[in-house]
Residue frames as a rotation matrix with the C-alpha (Angstrom) as fourth column:
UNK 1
-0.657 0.745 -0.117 162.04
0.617 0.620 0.486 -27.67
0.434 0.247 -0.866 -35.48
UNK 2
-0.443 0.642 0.625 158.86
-0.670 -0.701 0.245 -25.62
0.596 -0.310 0.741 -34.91
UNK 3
-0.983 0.184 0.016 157.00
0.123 0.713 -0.690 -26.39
-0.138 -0.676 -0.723 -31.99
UNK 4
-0.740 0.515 0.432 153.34
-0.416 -0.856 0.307 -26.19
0.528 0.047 0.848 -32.61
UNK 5
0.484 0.850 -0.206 151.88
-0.291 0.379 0.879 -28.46
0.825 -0.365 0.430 -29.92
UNK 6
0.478 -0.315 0.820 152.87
-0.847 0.084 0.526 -29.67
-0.235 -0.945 -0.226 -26.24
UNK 7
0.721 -0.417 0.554 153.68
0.527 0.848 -0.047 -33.54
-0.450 0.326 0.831 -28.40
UNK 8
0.837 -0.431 0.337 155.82
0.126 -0.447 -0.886 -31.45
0.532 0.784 -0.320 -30.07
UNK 9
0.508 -0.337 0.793 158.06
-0.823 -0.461 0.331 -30.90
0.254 -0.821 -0.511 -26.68
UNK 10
-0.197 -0.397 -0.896 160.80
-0.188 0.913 -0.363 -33.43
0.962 0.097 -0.255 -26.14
UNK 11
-0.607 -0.387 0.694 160.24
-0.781 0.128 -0.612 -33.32
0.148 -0.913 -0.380 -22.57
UNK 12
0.255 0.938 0.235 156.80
-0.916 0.312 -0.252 -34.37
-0.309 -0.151 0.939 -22.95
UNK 13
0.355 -0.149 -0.923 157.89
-0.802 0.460 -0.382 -36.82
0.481 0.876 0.044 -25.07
UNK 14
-0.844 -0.510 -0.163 160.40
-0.171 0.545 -0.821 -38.57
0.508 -0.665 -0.548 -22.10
UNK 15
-0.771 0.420 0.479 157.55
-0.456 0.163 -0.875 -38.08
-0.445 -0.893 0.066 -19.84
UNK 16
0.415 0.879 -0.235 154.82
-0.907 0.381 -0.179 -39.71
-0.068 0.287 0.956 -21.90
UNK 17
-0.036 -0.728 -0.685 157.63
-0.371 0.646 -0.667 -42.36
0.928 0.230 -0.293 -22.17
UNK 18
-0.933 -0.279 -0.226 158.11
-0.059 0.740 -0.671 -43.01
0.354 -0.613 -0.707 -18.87
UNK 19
-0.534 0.666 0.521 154.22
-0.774 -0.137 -0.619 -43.33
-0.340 -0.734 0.588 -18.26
UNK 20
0.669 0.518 -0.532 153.78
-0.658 0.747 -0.100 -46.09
0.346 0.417 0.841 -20.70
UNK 21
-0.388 -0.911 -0.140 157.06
-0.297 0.267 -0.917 -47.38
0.873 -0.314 -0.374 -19.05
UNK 22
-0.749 -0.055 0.660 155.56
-0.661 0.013 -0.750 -47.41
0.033 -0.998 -0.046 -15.74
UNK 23
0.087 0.976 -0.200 152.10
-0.984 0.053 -0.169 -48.65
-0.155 0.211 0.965 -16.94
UNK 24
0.293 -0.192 -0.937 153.86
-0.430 0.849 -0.308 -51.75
0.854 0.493 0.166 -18.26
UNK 25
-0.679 -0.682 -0.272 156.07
-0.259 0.569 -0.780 -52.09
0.687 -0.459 -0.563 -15.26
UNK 26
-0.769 0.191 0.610 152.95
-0.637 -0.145 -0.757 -52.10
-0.056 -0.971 0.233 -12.79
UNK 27
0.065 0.836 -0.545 150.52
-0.783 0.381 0.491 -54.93
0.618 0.395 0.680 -14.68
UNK 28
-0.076 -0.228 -0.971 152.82
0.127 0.963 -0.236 -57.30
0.989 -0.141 -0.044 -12.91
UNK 29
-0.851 -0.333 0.406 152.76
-0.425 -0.016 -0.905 -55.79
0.308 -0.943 -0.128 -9.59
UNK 30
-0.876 0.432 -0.214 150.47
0.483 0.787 -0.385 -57.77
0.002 -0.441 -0.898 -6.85
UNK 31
-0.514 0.635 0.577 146.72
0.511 -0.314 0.800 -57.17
0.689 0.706 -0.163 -7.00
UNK 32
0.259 0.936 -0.239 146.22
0.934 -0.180 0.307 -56.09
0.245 -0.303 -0.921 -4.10
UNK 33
-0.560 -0.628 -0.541 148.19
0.558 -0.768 0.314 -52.88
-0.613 -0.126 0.780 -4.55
UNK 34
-0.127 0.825 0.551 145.21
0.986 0.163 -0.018 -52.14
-0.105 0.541 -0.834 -7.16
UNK 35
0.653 0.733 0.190 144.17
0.589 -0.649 0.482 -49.05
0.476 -0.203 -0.856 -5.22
UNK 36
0.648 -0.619 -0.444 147.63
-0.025 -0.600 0.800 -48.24
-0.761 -0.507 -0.405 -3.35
UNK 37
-0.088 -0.720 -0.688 150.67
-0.193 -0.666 0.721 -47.94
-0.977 0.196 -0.080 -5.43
UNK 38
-0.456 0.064 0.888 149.53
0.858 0.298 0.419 -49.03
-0.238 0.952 -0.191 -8.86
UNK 39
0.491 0.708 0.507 147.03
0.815 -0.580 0.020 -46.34
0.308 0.403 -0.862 -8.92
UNK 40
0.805 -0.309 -0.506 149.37
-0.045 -0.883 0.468 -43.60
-0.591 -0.354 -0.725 -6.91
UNK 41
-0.420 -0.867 -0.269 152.65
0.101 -0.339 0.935 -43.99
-0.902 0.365 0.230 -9.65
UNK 42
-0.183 0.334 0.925 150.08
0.982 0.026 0.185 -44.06
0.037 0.942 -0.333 -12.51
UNK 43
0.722 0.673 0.161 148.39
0.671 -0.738 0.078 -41.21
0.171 0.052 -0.984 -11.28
UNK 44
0.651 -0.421 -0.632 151.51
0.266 -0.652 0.710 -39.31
-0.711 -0.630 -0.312 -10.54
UNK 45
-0.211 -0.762 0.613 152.99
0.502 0.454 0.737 -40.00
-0.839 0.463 0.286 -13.76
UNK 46
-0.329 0.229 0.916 150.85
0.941 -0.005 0.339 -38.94
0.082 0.973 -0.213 -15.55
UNK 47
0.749 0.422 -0.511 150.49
0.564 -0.811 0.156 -35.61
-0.349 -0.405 -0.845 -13.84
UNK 48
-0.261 -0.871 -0.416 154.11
0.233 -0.475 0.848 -35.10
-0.937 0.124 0.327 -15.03
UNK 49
-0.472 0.308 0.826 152.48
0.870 0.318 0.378 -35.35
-0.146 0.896 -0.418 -18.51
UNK 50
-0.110 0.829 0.548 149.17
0.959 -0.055 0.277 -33.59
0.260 0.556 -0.790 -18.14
UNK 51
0.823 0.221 -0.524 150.54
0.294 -0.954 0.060 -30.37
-0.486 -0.203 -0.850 -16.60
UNK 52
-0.741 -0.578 -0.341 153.45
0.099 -0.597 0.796 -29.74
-0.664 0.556 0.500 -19.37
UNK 53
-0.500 0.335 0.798 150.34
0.829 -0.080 0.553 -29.89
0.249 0.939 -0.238 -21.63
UNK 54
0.439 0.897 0.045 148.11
0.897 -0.441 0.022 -27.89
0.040 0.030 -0.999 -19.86
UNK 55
0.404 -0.325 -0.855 150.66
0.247 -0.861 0.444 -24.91
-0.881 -0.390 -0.268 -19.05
UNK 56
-0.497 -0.687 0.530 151.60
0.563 0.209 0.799 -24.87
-0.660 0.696 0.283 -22.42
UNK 57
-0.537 0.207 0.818 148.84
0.650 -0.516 0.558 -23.21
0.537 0.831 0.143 -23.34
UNK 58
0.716 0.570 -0.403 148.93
0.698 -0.596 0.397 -20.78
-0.013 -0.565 -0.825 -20.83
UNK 59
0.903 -0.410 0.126 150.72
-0.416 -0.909 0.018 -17.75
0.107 -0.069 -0.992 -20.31
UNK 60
0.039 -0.997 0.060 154.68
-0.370 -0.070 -0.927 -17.71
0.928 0.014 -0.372 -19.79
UNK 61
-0.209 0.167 0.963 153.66
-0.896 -0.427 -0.121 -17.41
0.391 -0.889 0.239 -16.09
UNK 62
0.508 0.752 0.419 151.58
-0.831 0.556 0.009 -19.90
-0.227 -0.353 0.908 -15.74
UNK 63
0.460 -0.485 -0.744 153.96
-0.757 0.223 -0.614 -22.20
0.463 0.846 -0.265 -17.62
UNK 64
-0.192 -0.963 0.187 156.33
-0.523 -0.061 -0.850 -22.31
0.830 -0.261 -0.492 -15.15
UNK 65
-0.409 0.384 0.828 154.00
-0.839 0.199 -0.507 -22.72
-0.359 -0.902 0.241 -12.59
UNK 66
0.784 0.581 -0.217 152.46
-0.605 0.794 -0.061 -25.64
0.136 0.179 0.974 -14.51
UNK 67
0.354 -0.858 -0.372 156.14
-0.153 0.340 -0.928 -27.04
0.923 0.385 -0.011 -15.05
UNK 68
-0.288 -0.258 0.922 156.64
-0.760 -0.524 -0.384 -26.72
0.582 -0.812 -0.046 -11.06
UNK 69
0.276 0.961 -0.010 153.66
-0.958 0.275 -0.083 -28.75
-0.077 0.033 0.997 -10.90
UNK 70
0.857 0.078 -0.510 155.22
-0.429 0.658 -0.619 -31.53
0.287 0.749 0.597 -13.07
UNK 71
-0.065 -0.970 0.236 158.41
-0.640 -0.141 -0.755 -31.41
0.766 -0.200 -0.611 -11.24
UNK 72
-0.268 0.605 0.750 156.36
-0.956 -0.069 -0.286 -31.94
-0.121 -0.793 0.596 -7.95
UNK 73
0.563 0.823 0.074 154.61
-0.731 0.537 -0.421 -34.81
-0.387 0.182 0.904 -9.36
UNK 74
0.358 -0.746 -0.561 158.07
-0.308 0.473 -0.825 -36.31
0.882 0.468 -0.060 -10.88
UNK 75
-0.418 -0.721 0.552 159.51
-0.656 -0.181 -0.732 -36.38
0.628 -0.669 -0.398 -7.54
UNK 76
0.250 0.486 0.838 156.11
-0.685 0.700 -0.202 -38.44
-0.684 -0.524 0.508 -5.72
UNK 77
0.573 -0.257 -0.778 156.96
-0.539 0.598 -0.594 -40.55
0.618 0.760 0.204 -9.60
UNK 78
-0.212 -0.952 0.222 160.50
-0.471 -0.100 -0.876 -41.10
0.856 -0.291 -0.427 -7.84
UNK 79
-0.675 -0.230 0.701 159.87
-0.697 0.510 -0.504 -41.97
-0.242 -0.829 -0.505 -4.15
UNK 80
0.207 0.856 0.474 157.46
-0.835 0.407 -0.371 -44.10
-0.511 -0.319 0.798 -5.52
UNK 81
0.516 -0.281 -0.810 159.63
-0.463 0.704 -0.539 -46.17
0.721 0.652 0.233 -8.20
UNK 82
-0.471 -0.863 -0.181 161.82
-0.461 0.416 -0.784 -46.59
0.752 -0.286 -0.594 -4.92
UNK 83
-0.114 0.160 0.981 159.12
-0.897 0.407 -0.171 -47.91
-0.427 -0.899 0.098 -2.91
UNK 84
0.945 0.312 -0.103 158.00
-0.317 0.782 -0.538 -50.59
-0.087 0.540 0.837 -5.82
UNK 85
-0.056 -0.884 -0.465 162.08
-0.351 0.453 -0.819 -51.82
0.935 0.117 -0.336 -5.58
UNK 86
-0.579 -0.562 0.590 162.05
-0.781 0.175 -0.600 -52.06
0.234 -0.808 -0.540 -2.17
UNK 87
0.241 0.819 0.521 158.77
-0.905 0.383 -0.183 -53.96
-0.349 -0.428 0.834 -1.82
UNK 88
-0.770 -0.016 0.638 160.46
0.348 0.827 0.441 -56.69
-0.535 0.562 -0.631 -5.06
UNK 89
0.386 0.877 0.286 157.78
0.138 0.252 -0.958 -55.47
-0.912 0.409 -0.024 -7.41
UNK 90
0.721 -0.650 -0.240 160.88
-0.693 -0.690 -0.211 -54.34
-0.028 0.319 -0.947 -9.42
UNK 91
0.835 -0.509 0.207 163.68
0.547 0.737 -0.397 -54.96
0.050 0.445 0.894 -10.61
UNK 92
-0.128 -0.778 -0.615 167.35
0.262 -0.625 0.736 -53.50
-0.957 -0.067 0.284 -9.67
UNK 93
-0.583 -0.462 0.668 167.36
0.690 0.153 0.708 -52.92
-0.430 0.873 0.230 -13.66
UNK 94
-0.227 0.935 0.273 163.95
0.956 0.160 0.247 -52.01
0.187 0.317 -0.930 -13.92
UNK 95
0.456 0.352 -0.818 164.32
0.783 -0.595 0.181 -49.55
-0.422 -0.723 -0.546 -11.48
UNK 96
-0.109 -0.987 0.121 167.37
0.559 0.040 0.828 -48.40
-0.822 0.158 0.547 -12.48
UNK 97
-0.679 0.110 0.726 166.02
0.698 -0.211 0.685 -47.70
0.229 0.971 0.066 -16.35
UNK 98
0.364 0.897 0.252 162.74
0.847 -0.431 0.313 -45.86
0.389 0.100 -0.916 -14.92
UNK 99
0.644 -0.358 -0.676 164.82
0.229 -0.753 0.617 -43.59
-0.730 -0.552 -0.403 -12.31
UNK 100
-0.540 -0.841 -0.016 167.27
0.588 -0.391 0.708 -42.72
-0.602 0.373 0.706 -14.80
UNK 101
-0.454 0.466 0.760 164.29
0.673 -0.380 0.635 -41.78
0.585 0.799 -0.141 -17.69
UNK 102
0.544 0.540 -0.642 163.09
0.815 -0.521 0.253 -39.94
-0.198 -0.661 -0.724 -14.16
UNK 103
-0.011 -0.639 -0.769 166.31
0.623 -0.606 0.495 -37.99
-0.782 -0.473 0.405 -13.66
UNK 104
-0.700 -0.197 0.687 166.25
0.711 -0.103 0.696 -37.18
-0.066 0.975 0.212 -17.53
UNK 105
0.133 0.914 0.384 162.69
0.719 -0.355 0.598 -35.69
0.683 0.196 -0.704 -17.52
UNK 106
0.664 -0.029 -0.747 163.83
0.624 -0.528 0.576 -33.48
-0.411 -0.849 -0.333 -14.32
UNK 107
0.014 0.137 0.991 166.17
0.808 0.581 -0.092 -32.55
-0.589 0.802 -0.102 -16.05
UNK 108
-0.685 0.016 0.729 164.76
0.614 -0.525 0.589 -31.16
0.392 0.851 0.350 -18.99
UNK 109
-0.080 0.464 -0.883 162.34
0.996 0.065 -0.056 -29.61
0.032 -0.884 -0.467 -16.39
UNK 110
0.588 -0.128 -0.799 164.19
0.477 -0.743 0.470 -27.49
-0.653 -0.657 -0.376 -14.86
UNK 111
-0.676 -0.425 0.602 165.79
0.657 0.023 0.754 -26.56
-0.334 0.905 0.263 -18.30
UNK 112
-0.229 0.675 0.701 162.48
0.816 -0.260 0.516 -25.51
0.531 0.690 -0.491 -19.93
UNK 113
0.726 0.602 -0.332 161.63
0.686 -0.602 0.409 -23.47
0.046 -0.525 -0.850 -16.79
UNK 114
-0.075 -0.964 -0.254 164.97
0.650 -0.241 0.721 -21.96
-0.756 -0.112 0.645 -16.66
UNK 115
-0.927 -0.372 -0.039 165.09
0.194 -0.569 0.799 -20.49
-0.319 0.733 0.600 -20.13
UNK 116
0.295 0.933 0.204 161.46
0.793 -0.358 0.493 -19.40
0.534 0.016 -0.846 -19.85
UNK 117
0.793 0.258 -0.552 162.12
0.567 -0.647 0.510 -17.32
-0.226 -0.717 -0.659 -17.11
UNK 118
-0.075 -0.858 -0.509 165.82
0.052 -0.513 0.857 -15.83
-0.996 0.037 0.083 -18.31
């Protein structure tokens, strides 16, 4: 398959997944988390997104480094799905399904950067 856009990228794809994934799981969380973790795993989520697009259309270089970026930003994803379990805003199951579509997207990560650079 030709690629001729970042949507075109399965990673993206997992990761745009698990931000509507997360987006769903956090309508239910309590309201006053509004401003603390509802808005820090959205906003981290979707960084895993919005820097495989943006390095995509940059250099080789830059790629990687954007992909770094996204890695970074998977990982706050991560300690945050485990703080929304511990707290109960979660589900063991819940959790369970999001960290796994986490590990998946890491991953293909460190994959993409991998066989960029070699």
């Amino acid at each position: 398959m030709k690629i001729n856009s970042f949507k075109d990228l399965l990673v993206w794809e997992k990761a745009h997944t698990l931000v509507l994934e997360i987006y769903k799981m956090t309508q239910s969380f309590p309201g006053n988390e509004q401003f603390g973790l509802i808005s820090q795993i959205r906003r981290s989520s979707i960084s895993v997104c919005a820097n495989i697009a943006e390095g995509y259309v940059k250099s080789k270089n830059d790629f990687i480094r954007f992909l770094d970026i996204a890695r970074g930003s998977l990982e706050e994803t991560k300690c945050h799905l485990i703080l929304s379990k511990d707290l109960g805003y979660c589900s063991e199951a819940h959790f369970n399904k999001l960290f796994s579509l986490s590990d998946e997207v890491g991953k293909m990560l460190y994959s993409l950067k991998h066989n960029l650079r070699y």
